[in-house]
C-alpha positions as CSV (number, residue, x, y, z in Angstrom):
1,X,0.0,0.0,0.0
2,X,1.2,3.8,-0.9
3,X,1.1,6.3,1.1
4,X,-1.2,8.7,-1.3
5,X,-3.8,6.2,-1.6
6,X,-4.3,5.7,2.5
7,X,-7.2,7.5,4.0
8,X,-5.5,7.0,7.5
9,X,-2.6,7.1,9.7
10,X,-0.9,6.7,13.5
11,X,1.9,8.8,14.4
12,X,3.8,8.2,17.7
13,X,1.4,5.4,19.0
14,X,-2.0,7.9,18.1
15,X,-3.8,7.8,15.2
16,X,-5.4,10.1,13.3
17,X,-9.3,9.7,13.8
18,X,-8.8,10.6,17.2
19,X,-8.2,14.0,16.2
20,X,-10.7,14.3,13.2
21,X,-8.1,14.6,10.1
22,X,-7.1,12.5,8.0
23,X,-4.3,11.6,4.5
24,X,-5.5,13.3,1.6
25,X,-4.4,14.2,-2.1
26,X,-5.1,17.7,-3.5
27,X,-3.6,16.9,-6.8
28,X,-5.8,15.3,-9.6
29,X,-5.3,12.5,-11.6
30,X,-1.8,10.6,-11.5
31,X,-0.2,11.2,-8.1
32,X,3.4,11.0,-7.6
33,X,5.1,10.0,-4.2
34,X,8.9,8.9,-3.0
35,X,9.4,5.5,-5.2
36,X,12.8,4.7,-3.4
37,X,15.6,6.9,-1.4
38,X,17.9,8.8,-3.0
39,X,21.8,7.9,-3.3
40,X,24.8,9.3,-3.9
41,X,27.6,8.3,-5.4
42,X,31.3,8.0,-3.6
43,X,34.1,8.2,-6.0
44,X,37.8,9.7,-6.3
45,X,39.1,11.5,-9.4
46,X,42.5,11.9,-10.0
47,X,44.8,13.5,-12.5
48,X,45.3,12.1,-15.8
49,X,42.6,9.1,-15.7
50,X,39.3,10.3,-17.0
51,X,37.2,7.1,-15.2
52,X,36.9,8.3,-11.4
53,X,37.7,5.5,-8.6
54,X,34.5,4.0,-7.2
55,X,34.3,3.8,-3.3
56,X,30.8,3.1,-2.4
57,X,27.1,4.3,-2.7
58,X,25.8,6.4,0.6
59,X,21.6,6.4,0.5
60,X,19.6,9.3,1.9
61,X,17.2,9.0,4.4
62,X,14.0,8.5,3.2
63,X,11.8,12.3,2.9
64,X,8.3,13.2,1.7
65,X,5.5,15.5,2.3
66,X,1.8,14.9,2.8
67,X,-1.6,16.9,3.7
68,X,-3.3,16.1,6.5
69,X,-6.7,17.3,6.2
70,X,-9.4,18.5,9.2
71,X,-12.9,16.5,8.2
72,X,-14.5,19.2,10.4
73,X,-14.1,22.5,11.8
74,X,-11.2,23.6,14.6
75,X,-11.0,25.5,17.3
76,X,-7.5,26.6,18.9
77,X,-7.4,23.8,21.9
78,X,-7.5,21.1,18.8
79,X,-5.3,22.7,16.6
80,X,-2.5,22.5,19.6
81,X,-3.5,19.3,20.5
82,X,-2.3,18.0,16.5
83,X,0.2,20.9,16.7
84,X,2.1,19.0,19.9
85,X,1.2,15.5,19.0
86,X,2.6,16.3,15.1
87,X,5.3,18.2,15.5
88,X,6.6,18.1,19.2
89,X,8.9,14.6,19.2
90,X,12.3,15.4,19.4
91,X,13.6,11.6,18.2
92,X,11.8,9.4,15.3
93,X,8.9,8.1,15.9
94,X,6.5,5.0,14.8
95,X,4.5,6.3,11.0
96,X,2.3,4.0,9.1
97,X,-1.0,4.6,6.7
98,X,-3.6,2.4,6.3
99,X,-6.6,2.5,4.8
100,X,-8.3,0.1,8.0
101,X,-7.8,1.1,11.2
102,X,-6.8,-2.1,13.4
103,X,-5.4,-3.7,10.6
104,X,-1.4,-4.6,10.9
105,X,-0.1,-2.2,8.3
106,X,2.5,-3.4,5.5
107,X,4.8,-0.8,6.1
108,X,6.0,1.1,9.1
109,X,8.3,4.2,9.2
110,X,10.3,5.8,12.0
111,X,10.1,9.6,11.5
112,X,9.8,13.0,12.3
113,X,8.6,16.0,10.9
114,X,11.2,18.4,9.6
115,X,11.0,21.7,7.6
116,X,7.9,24.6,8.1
117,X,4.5,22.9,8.8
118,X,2.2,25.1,7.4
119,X,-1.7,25.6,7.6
120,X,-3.6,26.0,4.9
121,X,-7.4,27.4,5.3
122,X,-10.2,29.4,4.1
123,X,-10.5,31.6,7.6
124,X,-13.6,29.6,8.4
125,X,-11.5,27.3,10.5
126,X,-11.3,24.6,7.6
127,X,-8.4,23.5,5.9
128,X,-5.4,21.0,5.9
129,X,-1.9,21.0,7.3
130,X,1.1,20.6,4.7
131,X,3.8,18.6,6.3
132,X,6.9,16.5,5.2
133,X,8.9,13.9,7.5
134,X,12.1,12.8,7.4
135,X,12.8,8.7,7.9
136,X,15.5,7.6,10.5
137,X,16.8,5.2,7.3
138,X,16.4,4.5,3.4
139,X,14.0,2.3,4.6
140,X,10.7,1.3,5.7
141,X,10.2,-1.9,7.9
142,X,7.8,-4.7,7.9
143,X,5.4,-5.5,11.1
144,X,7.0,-7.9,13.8
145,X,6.3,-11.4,12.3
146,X,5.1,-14.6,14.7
147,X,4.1,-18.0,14.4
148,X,2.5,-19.9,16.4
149,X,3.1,-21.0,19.6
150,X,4.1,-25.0,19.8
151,X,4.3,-27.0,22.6
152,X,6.7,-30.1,23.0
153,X,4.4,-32.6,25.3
154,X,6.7,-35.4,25.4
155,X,8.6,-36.9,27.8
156,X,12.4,-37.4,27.1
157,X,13.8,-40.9,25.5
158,X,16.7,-42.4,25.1
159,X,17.7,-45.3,23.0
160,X,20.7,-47.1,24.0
161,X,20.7,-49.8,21.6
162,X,23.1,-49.0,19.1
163,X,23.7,-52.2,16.9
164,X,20.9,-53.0,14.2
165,X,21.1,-56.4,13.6
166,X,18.7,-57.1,15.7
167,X,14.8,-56.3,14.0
168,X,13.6,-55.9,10.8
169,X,14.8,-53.5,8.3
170,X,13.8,-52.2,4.4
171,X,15.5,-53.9,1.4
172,X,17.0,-51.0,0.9
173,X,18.7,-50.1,3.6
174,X,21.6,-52.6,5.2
175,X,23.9,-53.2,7.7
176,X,27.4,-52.3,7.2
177,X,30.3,-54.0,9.6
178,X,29.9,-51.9,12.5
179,X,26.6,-52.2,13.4
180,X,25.1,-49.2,11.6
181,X,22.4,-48.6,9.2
182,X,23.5,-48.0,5.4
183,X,22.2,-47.4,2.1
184,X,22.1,-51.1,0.1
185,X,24.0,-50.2,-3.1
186,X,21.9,-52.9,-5.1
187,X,18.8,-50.8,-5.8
188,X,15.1,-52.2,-6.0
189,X,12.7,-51.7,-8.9
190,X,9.5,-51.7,-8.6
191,X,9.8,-55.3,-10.5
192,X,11.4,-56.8,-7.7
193,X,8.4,-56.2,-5.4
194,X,5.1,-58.9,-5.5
195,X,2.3,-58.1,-7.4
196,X,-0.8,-56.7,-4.4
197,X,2.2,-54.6,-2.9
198,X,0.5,-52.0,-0.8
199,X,2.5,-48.9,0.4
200,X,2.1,-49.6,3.9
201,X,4.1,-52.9,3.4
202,X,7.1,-51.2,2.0
């Protein structure tokens, strides 16, 4: 999932319905958004070779902008509440969109906003908020994965009876000299098994 076509998001552990605004686009048609991070190039030129010496690639953090948009009308208590929770952390913090709320989102960022935030409204306490947050990496993350829990209900054994010539054993597995269990080198066909053969007698 993108981030222009998510109706919702959670910033530092809140999310954005409980403050009434929500991810919107005010571009029509083909929107465009951060595809990967940028990256830079580390090389050394010297004199009298025109091909520069390559020493490595060093990526940018990731960085984009979005509009947050109020569904209703504001007073000056909400618009410090979303001022503080938006803009107040002073280390990256936990950023996802979604478009269902409760729903493990596919990618998770660790940012914070940077730059001017900047209100945009029609003076009848209506508008959106222009933003743009800087990642802590190149990267987004996936959610914590986990399986499922299984439980070992059996009681420890221990087999002291190394030597197999004792029992019965496949025709294709043999004995070698010390006692062990080995592959027999002469392998069966199918032809060398009765007619009526079931799998369960193999």
């Amino acid at each position: 999932m993108t981030i222009r076509d998510s109706l919702f998001f959670s910033f530092a552990g809140e999310k954005s319905t409980k403050y009434g605004i929500y991810n919107v686009n005010l571009d029509g048609g083909m929107q465009e958004e951060s595809f990967a991070s940028s990256a830079e190039i580390i090389e050394e030129s010297i004199r009298g070779r025109d091909k520069p010496y390559f020493q490595g690639v060093t990526r940018k953090p990731l960085q984009f902008s979005v509009n947050f948009a109020f569904m209703d009308t504001w007073d000056s208590q909400k618009i410090s509440e979303v001022a503080e929770w938006l803009t107040s952390p002073d280390y990256y913090q936990e950023l996802y969109f979604t478009n269902e709320i409760g729903v493990d989102p596919e990618k998770i960022y660790y940012a914070m906003v940077v730059e001017d935030a900047t209100l945009v409204h029609n003076c009848l306490r209506q508008g959106y908020i222009k933003l743009t947050f800087r990642c802590d990496s190149p990267y987004a993350y996936s959610p914590i994965m986990t399986s499922r829990e299984y439980v070992w209900d059996k009681s420890y054994a221990e087999i002291k009876n190394l030597d197999f010539n004792a029992g019965e054993k496949q025709s294709s597995l043999i004995v070698n000299a010390q006692g062990g269990l080995t592959l027999n080198p002469a392998k069966p066909k199918w032809s060398n098994y009765p007619s009526g053969t079931k799998w369960s007698d193999l």
